[in-house]
Backbone as CSV, one residue per row, in Angstrom:
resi,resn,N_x,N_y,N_z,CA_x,CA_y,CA_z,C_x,C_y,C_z
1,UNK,107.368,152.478,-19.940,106.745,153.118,-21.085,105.703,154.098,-20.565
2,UNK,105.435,155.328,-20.852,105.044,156.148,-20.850,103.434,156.745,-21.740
3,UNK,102.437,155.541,-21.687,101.932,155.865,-22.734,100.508,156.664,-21.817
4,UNK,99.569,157.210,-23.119,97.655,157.492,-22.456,97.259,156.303,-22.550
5,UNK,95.945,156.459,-21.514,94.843,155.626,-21.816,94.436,155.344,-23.099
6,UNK,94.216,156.242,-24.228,93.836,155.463,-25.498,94.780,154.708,-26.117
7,UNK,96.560,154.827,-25.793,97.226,154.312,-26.306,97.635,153.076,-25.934
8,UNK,97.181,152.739,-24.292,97.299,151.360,-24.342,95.880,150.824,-24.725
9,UNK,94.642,151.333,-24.799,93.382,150.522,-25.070,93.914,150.186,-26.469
10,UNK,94.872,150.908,-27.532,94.597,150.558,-28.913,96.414,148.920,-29.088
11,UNK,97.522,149.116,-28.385,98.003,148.050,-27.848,97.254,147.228,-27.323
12,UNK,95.995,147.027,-26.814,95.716,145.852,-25.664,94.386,145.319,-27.064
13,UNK,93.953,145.687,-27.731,93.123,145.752,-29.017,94.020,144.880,-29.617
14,UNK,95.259,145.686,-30.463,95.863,145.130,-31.560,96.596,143.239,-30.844
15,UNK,97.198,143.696,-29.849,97.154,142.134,-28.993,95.828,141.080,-29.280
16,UNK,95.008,141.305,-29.133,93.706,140.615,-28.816,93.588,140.038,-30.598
17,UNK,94.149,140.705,-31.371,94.133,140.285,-32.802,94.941,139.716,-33.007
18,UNK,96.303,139.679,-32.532,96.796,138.558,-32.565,96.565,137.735,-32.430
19,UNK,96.351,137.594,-30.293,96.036,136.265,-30.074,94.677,135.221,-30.622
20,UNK,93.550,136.148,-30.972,92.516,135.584,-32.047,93.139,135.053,-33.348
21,UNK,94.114,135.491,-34.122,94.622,134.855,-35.276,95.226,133.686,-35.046
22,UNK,95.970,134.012,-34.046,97.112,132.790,-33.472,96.328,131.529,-33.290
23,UNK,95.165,131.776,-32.291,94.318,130.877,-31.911,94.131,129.753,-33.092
24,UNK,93.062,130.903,-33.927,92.606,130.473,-35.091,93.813,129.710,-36.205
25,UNK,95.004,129.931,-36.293,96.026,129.472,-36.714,96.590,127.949,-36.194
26,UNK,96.380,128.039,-35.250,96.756,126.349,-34.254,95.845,125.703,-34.290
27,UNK,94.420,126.271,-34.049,93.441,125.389,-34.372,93.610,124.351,-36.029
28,UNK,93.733,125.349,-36.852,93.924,125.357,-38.514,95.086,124.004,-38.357
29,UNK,96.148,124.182,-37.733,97.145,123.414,-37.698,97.021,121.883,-37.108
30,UNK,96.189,122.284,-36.152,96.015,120.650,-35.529,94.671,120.322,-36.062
31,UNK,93.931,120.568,-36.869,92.956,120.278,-37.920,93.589,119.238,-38.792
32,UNK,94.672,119.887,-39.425,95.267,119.514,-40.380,96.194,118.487,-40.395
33,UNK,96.784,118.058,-39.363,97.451,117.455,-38.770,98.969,118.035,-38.786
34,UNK,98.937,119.250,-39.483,100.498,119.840,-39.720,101.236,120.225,-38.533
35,UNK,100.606,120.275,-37.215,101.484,120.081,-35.739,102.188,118.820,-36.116
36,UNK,101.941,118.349,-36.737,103.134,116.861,-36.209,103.798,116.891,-37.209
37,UNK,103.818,117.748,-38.488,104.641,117.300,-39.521,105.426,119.139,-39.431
38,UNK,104.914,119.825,-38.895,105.553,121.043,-38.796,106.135,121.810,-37.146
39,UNK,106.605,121.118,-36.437,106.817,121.168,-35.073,107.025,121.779,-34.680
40,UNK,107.856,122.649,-35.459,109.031,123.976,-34.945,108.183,124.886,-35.304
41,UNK,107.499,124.958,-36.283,106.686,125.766,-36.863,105.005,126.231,-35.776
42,UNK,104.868,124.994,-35.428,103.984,124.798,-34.152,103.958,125.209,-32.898
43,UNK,105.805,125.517,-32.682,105.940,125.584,-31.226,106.190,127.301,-31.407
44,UNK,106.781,127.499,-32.121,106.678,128.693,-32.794,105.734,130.192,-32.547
45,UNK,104.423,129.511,-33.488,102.938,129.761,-32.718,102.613,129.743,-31.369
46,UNK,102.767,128.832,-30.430,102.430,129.023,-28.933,103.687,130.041,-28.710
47,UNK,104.510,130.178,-28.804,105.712,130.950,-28.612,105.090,132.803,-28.672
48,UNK,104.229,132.883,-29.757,103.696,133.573,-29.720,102.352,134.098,-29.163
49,UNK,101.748,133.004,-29.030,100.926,133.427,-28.440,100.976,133.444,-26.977
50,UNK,101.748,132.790,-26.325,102.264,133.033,-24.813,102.699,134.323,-25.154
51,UNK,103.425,135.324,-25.350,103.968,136.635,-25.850,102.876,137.749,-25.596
52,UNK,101.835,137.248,-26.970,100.986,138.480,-27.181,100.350,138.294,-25.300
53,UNK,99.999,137.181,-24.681,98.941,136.922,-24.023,99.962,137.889,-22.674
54,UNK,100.602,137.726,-22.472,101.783,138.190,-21.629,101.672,139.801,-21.798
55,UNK,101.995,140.121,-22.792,101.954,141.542,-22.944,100.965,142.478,-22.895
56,UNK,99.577,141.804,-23.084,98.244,141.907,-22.723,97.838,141.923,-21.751
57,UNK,98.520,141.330,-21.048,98.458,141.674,-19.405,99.121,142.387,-18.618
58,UNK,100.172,143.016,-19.318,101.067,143.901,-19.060,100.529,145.017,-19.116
59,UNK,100.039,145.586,-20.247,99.301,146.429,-20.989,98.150,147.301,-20.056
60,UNK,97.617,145.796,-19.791,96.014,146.008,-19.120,96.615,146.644,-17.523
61,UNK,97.607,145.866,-16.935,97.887,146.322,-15.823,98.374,147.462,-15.637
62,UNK,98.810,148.247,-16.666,99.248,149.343,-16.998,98.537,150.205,-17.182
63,UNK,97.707,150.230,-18.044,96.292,151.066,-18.358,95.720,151.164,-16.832
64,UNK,95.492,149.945,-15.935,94.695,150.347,-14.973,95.044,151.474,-14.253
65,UNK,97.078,151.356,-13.801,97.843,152.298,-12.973,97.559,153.495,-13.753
66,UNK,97.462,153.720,-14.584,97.010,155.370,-15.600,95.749,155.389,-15.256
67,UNK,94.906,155.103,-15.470,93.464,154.996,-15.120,93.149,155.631,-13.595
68,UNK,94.363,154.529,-12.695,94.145,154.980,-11.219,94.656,156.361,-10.801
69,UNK,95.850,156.585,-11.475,96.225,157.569,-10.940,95.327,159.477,-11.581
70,UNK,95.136,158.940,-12.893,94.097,159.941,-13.293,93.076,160.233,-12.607
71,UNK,92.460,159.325,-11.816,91.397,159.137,-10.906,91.200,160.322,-9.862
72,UNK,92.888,159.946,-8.890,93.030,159.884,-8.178,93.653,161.974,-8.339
73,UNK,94.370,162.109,-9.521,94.552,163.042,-9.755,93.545,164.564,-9.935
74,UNK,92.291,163.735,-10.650,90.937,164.385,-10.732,90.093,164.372,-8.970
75,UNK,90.570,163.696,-8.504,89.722,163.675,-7.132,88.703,162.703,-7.444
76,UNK,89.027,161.397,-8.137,88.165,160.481,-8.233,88.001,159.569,-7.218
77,UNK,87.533,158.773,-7.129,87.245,157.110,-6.068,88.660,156.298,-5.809
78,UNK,89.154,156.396,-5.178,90.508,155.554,-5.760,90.091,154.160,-5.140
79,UNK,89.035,153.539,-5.316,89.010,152.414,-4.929,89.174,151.449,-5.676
80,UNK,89.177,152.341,-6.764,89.265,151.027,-7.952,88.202,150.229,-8.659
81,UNK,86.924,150.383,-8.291,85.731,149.690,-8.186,84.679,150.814,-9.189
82,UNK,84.803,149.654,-10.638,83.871,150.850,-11.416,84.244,151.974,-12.380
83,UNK,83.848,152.696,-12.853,83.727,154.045,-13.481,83.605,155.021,-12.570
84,UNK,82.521,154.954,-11.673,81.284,155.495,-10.781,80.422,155.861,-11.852
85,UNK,80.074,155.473,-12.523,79.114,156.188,-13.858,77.461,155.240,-12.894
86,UNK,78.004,154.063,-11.968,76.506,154.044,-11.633,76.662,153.672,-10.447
87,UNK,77.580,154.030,-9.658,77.854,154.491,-8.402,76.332,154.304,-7.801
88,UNK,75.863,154.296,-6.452,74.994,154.604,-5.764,75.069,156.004,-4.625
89,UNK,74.295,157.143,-4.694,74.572,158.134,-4.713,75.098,157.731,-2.555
């Protein structure tokens, strides 16, 4: 995939809302005790949230290689370390 930097920061965002709902959703579930009376429905949920969490890391690792190579393209640091926004001169 071919995307910019803002376009995976706003993928690696909309992920993070998932996996916060999801969270918040299983929690809700084993509150309730409906993990044991809804199983499939339960496994379901981790199903997903292994997914979003997966792709979020995909994402991120992706953004970095754009990140690096922009860097590297501008005549930046390619060390990887930072912004340089507070670099030591």
């Amino acid at each position: 995939m071919n995307l910019e930097a803002p376009d995976y920061r706003r993928l690696i965002n909309e992920l993070q809302s998932v996996i916060t709902d999801t969270l918040k959703l299983l929690d809700d579930f084993e509150d309730t005790g409906m993990n044991e009376h809804m199983v499939e429905d339960y496994e379901r949920l981790h199903g997903i949230l292994n997914t979003a969490i997966t792709d979020q890391r995909r994402y991120q690792a992706e953004l970095l290689a754009v990140l690096r190579k922009d860097a590297n393209a501008t005549g930046g640091a390619s060390s990887g370390h930072g912004s340089g926004a507070n670099d030591e001169p």
